[in-house]
ZARO-417482 format. One record per residue (C-alpha): residue in three letters; x, y, z; residue number from 1; chain. Coordinates in nm, 4 decimals, decimal comma, padded with zeros to 6 digits. Layout:
BEGIN
<rec guba="ALA" px="X" py="Y" pz="Z" lumdren="NUM" rovex="A"/>
...
***
This chain:
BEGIN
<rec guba="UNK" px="11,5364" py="10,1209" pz="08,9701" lumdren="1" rovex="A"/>
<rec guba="UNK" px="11,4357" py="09,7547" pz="09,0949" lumdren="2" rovex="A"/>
<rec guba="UNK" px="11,5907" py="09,6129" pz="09,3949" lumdren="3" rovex="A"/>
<rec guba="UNK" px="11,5711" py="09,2112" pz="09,4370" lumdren="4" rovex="A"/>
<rec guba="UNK" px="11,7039" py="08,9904" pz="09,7346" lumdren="5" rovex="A"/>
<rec guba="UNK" px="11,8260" py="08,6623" pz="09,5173" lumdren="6" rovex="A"/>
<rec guba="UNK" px="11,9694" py="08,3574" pz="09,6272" lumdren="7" rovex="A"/>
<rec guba="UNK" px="12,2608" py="08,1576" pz="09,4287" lumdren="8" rovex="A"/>
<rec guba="UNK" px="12,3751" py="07,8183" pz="09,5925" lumdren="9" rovex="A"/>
<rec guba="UNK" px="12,1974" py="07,8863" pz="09,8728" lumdren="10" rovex="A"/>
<rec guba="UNK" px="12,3695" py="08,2304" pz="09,9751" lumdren="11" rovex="A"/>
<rec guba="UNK" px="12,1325" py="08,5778" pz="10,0133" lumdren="12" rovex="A"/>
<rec guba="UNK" px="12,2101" py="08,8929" pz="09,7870" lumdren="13" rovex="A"/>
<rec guba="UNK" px="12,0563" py="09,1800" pz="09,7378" lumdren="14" rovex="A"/>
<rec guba="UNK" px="12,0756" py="09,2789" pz="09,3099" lumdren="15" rovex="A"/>
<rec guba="UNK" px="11,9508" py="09,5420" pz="09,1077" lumdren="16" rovex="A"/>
<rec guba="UNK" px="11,7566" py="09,3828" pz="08,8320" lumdren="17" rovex="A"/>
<rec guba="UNK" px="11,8207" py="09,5686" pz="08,4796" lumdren="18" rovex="A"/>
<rec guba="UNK" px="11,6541" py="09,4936" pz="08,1170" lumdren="19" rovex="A"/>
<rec guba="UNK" px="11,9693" py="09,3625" pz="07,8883" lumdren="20" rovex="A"/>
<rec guba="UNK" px="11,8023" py="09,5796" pz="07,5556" lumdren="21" rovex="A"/>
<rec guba="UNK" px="11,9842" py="09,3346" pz="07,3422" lumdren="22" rovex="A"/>
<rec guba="UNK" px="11,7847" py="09,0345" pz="07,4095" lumdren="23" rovex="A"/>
<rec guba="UNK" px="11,5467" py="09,2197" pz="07,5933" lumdren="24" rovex="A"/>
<rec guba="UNK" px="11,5884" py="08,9988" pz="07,9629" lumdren="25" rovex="A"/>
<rec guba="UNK" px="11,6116" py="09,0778" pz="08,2906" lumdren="26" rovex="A"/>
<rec guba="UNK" px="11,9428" py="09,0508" pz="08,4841" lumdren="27" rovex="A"/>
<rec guba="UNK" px="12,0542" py="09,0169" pz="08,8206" lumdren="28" rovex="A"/>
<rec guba="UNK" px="12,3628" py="09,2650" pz="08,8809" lumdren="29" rovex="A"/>
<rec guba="UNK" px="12,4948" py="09,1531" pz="09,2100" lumdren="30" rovex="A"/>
<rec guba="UNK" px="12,5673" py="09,3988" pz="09,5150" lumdren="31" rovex="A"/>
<rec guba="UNK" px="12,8072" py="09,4775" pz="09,7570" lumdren="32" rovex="A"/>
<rec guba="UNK" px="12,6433" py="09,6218" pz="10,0476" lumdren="33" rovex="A"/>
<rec guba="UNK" px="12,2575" py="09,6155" pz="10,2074" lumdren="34" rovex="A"/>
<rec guba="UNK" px="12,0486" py="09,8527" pz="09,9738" lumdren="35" rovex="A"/>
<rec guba="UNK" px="11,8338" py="09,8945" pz="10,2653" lumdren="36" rovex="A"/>
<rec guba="UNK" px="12,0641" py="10,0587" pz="10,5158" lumdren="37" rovex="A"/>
<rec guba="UNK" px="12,1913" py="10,3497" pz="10,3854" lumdren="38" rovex="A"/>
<rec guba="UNK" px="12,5779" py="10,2659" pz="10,3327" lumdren="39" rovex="A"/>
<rec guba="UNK" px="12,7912" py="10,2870" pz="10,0321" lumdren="40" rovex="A"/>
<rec guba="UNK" px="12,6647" py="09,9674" pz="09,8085" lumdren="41" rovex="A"/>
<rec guba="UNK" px="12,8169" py="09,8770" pz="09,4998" lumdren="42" rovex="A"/>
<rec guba="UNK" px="12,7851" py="09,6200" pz="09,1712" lumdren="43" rovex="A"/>
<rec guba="UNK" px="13,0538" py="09,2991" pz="09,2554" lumdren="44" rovex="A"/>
<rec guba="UNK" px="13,0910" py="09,2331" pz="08,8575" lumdren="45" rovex="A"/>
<rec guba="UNK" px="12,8634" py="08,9518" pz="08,8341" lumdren="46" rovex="A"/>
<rec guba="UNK" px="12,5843" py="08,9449" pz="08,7046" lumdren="47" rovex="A"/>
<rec guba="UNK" px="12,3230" py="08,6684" pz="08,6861" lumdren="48" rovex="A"/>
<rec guba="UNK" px="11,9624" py="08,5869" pz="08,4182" lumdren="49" rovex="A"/>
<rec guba="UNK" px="11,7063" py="08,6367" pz="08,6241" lumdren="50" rovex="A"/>
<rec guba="UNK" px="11,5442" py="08,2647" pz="08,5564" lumdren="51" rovex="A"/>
<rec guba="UNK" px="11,9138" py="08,1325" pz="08,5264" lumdren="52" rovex="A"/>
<rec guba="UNK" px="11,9949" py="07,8448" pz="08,6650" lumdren="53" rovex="A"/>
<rec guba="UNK" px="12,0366" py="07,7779" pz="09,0514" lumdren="54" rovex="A"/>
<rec guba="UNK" px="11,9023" py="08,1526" pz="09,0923" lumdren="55" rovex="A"/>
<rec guba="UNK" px="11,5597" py="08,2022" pz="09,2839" lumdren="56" rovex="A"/>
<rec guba="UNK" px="11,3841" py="08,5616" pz="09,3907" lumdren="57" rovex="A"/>
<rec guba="UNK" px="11,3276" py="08,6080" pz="09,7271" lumdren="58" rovex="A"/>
<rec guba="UNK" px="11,1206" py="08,8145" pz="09,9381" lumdren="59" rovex="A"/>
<rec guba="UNK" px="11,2717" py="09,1962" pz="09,8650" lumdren="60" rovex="A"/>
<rec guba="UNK" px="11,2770" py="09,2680" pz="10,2328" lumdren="61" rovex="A"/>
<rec guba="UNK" px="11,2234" py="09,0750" pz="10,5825" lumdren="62" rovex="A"/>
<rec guba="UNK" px="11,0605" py="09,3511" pz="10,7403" lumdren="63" rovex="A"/>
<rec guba="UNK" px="11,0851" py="09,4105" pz="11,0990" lumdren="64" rovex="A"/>
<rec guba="UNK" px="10,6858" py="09,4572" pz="11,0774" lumdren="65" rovex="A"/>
<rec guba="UNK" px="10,4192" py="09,4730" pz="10,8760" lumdren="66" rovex="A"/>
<rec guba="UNK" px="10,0886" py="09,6860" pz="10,8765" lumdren="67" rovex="A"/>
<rec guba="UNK" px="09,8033" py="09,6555" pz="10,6161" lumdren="68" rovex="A"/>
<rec guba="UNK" px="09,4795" py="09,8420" pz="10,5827" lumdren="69" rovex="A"/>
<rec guba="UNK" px="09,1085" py="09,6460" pz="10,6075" lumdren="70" rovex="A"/>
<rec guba="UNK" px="08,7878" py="09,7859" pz="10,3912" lumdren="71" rovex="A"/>
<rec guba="UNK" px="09,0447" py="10,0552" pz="10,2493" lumdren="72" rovex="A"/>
<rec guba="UNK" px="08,8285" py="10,0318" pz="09,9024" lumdren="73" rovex="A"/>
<rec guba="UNK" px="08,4533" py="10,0740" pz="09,9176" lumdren="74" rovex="A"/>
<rec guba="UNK" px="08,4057" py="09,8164" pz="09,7231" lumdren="75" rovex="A"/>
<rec guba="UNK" px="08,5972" py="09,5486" pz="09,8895" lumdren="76" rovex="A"/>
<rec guba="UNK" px="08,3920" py="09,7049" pz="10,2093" lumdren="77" rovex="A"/>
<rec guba="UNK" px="08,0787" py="09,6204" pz="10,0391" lumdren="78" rovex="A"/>
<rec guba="UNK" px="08,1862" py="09,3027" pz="09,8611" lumdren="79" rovex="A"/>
<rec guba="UNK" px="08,2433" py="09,1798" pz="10,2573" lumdren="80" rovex="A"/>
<rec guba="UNK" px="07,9177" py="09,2839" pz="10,3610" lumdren="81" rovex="A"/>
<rec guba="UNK" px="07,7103" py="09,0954" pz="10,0740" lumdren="82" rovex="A"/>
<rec guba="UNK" px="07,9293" py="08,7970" pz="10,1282" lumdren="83" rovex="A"/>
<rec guba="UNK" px="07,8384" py="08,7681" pz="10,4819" lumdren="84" rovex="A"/>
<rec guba="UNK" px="08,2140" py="08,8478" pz="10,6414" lumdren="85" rovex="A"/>
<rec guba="UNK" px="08,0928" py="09,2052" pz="10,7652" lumdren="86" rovex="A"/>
<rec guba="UNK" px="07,7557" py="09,3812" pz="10,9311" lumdren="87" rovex="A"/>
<rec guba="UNK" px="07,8935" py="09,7181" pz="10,8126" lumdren="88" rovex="A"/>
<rec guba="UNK" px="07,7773" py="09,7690" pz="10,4228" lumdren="89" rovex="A"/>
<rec guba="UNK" px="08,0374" py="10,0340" pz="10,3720" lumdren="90" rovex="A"/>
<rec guba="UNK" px="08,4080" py="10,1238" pz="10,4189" lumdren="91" rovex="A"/>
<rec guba="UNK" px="08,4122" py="10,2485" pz="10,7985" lumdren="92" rovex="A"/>
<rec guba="UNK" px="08,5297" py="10,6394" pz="10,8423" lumdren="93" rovex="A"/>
<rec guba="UNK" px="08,8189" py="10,5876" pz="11,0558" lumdren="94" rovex="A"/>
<rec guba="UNK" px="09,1132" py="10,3297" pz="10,9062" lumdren="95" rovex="A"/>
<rec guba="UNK" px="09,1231" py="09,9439" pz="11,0150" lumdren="96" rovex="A"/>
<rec guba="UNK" px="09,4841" py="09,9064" pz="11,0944" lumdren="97" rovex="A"/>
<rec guba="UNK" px="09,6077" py="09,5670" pz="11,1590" lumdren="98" rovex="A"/>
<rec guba="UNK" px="09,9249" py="09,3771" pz="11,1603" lumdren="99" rovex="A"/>
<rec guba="UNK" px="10,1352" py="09,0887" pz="11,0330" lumdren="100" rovex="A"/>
<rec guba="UNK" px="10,4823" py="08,9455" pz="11,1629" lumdren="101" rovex="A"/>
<rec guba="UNK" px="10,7829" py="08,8914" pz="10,9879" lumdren="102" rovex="A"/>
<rec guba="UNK" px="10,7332" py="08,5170" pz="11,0007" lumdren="103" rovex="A"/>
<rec guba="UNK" px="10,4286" py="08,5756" pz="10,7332" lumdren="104" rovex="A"/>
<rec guba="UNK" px="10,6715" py="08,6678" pz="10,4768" lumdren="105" rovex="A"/>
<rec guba="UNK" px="10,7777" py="08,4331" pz="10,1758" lumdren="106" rovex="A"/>
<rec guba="UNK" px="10,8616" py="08,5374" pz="09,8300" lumdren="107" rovex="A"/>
<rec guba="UNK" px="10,7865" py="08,4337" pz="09,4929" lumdren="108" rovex="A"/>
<rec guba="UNK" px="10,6766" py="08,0830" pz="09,4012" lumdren="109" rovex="A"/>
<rec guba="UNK" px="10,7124" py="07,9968" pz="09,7487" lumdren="110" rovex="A"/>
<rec guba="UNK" px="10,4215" py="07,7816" pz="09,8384" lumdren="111" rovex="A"/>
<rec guba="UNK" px="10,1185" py="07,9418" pz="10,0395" lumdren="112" rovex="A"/>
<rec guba="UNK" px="10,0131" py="07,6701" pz="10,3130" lumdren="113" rovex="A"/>
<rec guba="UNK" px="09,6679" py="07,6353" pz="10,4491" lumdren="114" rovex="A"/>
<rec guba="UNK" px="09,6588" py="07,5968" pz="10,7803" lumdren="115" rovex="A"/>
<rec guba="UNK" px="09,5299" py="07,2617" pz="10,9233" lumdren="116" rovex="A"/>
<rec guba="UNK" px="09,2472" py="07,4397" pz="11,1125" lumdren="117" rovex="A"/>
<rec guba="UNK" px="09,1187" py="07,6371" pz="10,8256" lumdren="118" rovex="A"/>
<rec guba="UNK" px="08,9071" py="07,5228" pz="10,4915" lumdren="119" rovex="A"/>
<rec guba="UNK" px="08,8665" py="07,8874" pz="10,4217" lumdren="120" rovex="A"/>
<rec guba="UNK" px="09,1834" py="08,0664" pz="10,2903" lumdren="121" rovex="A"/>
<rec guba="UNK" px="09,1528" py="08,3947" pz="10,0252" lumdren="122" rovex="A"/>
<rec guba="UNK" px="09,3661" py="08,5853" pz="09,8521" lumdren="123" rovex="A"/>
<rec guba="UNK" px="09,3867" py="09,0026" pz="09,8655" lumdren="124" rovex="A"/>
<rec guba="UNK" px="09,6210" py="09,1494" pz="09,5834" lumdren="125" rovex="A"/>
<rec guba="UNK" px="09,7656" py="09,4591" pz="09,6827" lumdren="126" rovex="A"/>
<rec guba="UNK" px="10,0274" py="09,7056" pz="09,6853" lumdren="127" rovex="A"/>
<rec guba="UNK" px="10,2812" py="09,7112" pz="09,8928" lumdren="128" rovex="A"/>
<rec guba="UNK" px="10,4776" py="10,0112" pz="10,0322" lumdren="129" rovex="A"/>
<rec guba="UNK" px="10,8386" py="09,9847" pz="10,1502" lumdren="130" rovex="A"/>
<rec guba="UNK" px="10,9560" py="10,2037" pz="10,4294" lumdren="131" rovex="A"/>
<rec guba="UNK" px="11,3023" py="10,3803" pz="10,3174" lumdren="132" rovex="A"/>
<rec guba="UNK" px="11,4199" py="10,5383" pz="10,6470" lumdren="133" rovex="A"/>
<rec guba="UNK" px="11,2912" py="10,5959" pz="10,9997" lumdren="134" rovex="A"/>
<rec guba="UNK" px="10,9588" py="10,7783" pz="11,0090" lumdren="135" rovex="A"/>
<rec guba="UNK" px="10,8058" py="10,8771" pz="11,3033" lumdren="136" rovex="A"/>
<rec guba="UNK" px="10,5280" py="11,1666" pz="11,3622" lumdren="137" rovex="A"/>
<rec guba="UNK" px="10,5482" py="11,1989" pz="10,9701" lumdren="138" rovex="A"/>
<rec guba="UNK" px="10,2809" py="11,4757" pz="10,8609" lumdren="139" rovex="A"/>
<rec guba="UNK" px="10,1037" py="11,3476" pz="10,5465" lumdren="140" rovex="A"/>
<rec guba="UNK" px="10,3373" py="11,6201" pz="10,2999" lumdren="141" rovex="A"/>
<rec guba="UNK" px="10,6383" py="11,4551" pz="10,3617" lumdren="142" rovex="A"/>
<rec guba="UNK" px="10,5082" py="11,1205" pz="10,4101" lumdren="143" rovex="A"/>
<rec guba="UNK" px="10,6523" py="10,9573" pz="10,0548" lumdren="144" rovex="A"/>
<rec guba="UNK" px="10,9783" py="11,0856" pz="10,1239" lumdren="145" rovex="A"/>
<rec guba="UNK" px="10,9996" py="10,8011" pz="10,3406" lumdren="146" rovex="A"/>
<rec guba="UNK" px="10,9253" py="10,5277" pz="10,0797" lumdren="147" rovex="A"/>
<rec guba="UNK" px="11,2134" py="10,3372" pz="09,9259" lumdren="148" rovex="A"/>
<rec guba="UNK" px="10,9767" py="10,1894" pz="09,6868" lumdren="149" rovex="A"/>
<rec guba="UNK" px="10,6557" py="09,9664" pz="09,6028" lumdren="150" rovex="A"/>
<rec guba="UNK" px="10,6321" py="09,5794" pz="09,5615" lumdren="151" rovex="A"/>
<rec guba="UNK" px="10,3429" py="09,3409" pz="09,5187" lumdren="152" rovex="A"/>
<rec guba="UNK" px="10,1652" py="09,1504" pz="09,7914" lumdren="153" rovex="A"/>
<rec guba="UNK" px="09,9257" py="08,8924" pz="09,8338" lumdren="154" rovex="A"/>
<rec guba="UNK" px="09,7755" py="08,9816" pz="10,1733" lumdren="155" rovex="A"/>
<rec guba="UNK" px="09,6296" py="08,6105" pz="10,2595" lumdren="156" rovex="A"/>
<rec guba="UNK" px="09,3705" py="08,5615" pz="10,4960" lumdren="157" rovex="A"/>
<rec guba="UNK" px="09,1815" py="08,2672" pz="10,6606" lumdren="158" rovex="A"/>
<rec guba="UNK" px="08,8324" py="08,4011" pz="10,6220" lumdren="159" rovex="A"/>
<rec guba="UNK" px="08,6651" py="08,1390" pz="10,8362" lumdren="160" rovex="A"/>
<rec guba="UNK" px="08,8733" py="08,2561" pz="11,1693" lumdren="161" rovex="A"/>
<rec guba="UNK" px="08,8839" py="08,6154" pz="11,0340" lumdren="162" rovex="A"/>
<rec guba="UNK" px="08,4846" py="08,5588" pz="11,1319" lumdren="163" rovex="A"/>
<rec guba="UNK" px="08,5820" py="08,3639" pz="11,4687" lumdren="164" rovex="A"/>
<rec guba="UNK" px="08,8559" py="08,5130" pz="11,6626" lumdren="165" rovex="A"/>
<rec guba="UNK" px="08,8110" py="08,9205" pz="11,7743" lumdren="166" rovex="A"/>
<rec guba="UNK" px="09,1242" py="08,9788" pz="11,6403" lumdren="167" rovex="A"/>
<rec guba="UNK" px="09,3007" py="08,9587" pz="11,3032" lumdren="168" rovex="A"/>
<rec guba="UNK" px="09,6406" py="08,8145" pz="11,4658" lumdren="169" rovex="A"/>
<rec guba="UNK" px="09,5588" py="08,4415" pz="11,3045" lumdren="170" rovex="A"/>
<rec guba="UNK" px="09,3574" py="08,5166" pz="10,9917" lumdren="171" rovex="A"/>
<rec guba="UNK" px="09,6251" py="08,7120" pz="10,8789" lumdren="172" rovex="A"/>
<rec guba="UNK" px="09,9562" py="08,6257" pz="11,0794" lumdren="173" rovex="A"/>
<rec guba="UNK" px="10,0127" py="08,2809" pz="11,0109" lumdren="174" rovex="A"/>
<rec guba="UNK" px="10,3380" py="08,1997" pz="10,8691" lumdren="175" rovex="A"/>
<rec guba="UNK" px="10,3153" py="08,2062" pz="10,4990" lumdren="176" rovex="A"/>
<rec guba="UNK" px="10,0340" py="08,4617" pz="10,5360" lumdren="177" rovex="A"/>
<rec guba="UNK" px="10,2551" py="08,7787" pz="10,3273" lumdren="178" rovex="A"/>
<rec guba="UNK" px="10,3776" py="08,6748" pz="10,0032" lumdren="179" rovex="A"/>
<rec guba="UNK" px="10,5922" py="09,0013" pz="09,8526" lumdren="180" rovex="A"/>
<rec guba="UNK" px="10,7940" py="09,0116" pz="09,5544" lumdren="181" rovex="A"/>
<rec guba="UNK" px="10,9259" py="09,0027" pz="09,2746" lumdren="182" rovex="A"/>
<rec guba="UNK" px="11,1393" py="09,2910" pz="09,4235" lumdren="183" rovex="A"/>
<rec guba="UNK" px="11,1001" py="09,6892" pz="09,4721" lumdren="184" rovex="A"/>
<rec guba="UNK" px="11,0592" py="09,9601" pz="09,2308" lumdren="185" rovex="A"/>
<rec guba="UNK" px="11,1662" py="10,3055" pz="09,3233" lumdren="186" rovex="A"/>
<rec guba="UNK" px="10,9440" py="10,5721" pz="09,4466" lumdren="187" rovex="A"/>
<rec guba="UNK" px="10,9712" py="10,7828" pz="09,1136" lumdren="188" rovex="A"/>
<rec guba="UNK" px="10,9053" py="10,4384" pz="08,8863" lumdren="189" rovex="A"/>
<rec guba="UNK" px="10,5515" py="10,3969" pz="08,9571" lumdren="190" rovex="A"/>
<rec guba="UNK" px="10,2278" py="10,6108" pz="08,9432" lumdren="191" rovex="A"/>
<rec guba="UNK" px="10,1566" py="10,5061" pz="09,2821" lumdren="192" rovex="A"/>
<rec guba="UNK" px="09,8297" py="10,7027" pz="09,2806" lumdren="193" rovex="A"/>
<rec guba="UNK" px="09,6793" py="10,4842" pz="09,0415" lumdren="194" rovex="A"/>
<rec guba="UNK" px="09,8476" py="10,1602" pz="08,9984" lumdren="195" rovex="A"/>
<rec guba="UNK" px="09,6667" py="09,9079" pz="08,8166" lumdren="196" rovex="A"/>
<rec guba="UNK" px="09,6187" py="09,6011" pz="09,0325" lumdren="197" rovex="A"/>
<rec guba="UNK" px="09,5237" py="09,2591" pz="08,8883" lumdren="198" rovex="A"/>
<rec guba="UNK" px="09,5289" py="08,9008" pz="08,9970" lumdren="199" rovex="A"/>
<rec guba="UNK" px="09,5222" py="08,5446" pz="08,7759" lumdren="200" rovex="A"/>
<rec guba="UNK" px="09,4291" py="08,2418" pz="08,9328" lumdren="201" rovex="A"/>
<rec guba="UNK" px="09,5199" py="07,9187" pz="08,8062" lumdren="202" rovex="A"/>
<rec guba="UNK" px="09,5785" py="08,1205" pz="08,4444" lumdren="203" rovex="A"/>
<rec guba="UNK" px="09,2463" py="08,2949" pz="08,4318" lumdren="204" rovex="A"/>
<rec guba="UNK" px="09,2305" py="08,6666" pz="08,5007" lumdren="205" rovex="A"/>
<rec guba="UNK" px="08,9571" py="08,7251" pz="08,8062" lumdren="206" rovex="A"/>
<rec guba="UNK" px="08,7891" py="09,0898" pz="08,7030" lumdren="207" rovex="A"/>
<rec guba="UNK" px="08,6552" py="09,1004" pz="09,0332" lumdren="208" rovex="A"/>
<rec guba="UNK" px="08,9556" py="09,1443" pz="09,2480" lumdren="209" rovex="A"/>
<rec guba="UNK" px="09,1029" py="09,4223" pz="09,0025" lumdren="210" rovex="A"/>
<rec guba="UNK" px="09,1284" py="09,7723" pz="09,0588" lumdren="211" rovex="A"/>
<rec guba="UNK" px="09,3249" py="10,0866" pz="09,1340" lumdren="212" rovex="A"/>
<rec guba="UNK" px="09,5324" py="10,2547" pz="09,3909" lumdren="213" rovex="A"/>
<rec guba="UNK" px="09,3497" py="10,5723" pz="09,2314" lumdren="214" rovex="A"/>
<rec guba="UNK" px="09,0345" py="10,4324" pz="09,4688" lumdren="215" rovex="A"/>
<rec guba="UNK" px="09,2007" py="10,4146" pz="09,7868" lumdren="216" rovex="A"/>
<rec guba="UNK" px="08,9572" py="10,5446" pz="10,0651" lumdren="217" rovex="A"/>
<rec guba="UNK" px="09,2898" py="10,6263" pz="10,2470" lumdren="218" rovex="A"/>
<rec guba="UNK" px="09,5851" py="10,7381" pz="10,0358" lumdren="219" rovex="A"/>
<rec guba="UNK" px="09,9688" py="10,6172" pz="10,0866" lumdren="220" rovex="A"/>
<rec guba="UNK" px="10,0532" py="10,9311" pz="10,2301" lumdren="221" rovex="A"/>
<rec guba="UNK" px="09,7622" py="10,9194" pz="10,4401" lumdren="222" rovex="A"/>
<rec guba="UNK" px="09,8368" py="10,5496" pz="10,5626" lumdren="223" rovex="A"/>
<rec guba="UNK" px="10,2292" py="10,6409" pz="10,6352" lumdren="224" rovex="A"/>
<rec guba="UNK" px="10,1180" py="10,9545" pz="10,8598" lumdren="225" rovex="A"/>
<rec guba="UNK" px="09,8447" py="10,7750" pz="11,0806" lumdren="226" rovex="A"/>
<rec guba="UNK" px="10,0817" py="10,4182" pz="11,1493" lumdren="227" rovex="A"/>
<rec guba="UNK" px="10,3836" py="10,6790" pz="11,2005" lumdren="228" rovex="A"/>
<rec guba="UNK" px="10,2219" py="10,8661" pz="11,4454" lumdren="229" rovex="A"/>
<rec guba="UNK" px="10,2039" py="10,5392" pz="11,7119" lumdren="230" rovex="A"/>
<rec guba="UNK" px="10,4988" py="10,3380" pz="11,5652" lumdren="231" rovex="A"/>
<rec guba="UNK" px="10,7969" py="10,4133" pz="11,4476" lumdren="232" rovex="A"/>
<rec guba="UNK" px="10,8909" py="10,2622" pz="11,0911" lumdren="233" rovex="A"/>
<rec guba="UNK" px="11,2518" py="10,1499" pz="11,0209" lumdren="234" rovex="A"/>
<rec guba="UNK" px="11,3392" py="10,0573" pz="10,6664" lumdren="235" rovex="A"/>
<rec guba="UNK" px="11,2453" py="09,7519" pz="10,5453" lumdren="236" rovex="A"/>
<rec guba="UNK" px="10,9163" py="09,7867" pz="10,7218" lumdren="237" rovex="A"/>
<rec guba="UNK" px="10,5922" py="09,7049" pz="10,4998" lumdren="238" rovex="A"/>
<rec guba="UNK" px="10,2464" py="09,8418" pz="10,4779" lumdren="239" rovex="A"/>
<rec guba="UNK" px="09,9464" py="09,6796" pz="10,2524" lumdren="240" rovex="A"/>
<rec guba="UNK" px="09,7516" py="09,8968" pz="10,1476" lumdren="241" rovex="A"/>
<rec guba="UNK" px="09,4258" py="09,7479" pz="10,0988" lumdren="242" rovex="A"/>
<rec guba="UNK" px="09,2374" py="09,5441" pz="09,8099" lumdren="243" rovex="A"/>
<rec guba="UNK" px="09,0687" py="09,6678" pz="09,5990" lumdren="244" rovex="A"/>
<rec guba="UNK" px="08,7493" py="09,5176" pz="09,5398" lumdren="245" rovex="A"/>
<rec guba="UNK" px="08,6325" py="09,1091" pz="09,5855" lumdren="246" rovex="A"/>
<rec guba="UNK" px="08,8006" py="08,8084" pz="09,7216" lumdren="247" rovex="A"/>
<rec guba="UNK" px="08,7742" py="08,4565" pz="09,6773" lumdren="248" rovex="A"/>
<rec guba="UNK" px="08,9339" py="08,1233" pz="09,7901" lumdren="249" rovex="A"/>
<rec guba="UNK" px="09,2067" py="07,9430" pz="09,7617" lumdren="250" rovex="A"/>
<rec guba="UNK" px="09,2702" py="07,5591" pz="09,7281" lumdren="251" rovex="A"/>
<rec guba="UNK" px="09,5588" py="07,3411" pz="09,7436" lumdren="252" rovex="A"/>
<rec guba="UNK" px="09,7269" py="07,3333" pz="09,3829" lumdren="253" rovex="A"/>
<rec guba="UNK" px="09,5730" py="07,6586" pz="09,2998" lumdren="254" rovex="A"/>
<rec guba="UNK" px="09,8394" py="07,9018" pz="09,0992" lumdren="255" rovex="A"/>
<rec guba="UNK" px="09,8013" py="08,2599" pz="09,2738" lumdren="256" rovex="A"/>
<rec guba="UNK" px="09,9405" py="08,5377" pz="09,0604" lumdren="257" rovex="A"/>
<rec guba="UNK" px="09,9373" py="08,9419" pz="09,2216" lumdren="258" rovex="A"/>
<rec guba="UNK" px="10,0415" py="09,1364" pz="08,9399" lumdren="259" rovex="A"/>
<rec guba="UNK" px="10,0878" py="09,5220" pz="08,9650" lumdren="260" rovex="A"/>
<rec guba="UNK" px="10,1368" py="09,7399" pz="08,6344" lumdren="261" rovex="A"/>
<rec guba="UNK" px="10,4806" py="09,9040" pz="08,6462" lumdren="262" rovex="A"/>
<rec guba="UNK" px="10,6075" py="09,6506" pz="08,9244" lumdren="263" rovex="A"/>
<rec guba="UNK" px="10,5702" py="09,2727" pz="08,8183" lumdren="264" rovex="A"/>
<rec guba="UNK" px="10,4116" py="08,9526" pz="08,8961" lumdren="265" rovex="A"/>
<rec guba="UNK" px="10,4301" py="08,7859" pz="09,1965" lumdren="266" rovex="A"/>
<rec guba="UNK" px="10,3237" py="08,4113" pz="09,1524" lumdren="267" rovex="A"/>
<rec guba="UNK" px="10,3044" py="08,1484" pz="09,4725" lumdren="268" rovex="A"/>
<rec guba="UNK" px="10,1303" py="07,8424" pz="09,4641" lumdren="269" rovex="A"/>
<rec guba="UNK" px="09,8968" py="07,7059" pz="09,7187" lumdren="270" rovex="A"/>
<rec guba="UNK" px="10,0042" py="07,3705" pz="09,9619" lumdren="271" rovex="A"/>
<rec guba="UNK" px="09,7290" py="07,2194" pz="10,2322" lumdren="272" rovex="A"/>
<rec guba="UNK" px="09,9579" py="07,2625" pz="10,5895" lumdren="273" rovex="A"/>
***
């Protein structure tokens, strides 16, 4: 199942998207009813082509908060030591929690803006995990029965201030700072512990920031039990789950593309603020 939040002549919906086998396109069948908060939700009758015509994908969910995981893949640890943005040359013991607001959210081909006071921005594709239902004190064995689902995510930092400011809060919270999308896919739909995780920039597959959930330092389950046990997670809430392996900038004009085997693409494109 794949949940997307749509907009038609400018109104919000919520849709699951299904594969018409007869022309083999995706489809927008229209809810009644908030996937996301547990009441009765049903189809309305219409249904809409995905790429029709006054219909644009939106960010699945506006989460009420966002965590993500830093130097969750050894090699993303080292690549940040050899490129000068860390003194430690390996993935530290103990997880690097950090988090984004809601305001950092767009969705698909919305445009990325660099900040006036950065000339550093880079791009981190990653999975995302979607919280289904309020988790609090979850012990790692029940932790995915939590999830609602998986979408892609594009965890944006400005490196330069990354490397300035103690704290994460505006490398990685600036608004426009957590693309997500194209929409959700169920728990059961993908092979969450090793999803396939590739980015295109600009058309040209970058080998160097692929890689696989299947590397994780810290596992989903893992990363749901430790954030659980000092916030509670409502639905809708978000957690990145690291990149997997190197980095690189972004310009203005630049075509970003996060894509995710067994999710989707998510594609923004890159404005100077």
């Amino acid at each position: 199942m794949r949940i997307a939040r749509f907009s038609f002549n400018e109104s919000p919906r919520y849709a699951f998207v299904q594969t018409d086998e007869s022309d083999g396109k995706d489809y927008l069948v229209e809810l009644d009813g908030h996937p996301l908060l547990g009441g009765e939700v049903k189809p309305t009758g219409n249904r809409y082509p995905v790429d029709g015509d006054g219909i644009r994908l939106l960010a699945p969910v506006i989460p009420s908060k966002i965590y993500g995981l830093g130097k969750n893949y050894e090699a993303h640890a080292q690549f940040m030591h050899e490129a000068g943005h860390s003194e430690i040359a390996h993935a530290p013991e103990d997880m690097v929690i950090f988090a984004k607001p809601s305001t950092s959210v767009i969705g698909p081909d919305d445009p990325i803006v660099i900040p006036s006071y950065s000339n550093d921005m880079n791009y981190e594709p990653e999975v995302a995990v979607v919280i289904g239902r309020i988790a609090k004190n979850v012990p790692v064995e029940r932790a995915m029965d939590y999830v609602l689902g998986f979408t892609c995510t594009n965890d944006v930092t400005l490196r330069d201030l990354q490397g300035l400011d103690p704290m994460w809060t505006r490398a990685k919270g600036f608004d426009t700072a957590c693309p997500l999308g194209p929409w959700i896919v169920s728990r059961d739909e993908l092979d969450w512990r090793d999803a396939k995780i590739s980015f295109t920039l600009n058309g040209e597959d970058v080998p160097q920031a692929n890689g696989t959930t299947a590397n994780l330092i810290h596992g989903i389950p893992e990363q749901i039990a430790a954030i659980s046990s000092f916030a509670t997670l409502l639905p809708g809430d978000v957690i990145l789950t690291g990149t997997p392996h190197a980095s690189g900038q972004l310009n203005p004009g630049d075509e970003a593309i996060v894509n995710v085997e067994g999710i989707g693409s998510l594609r923004n494109i890159v404005v100077r603020g």
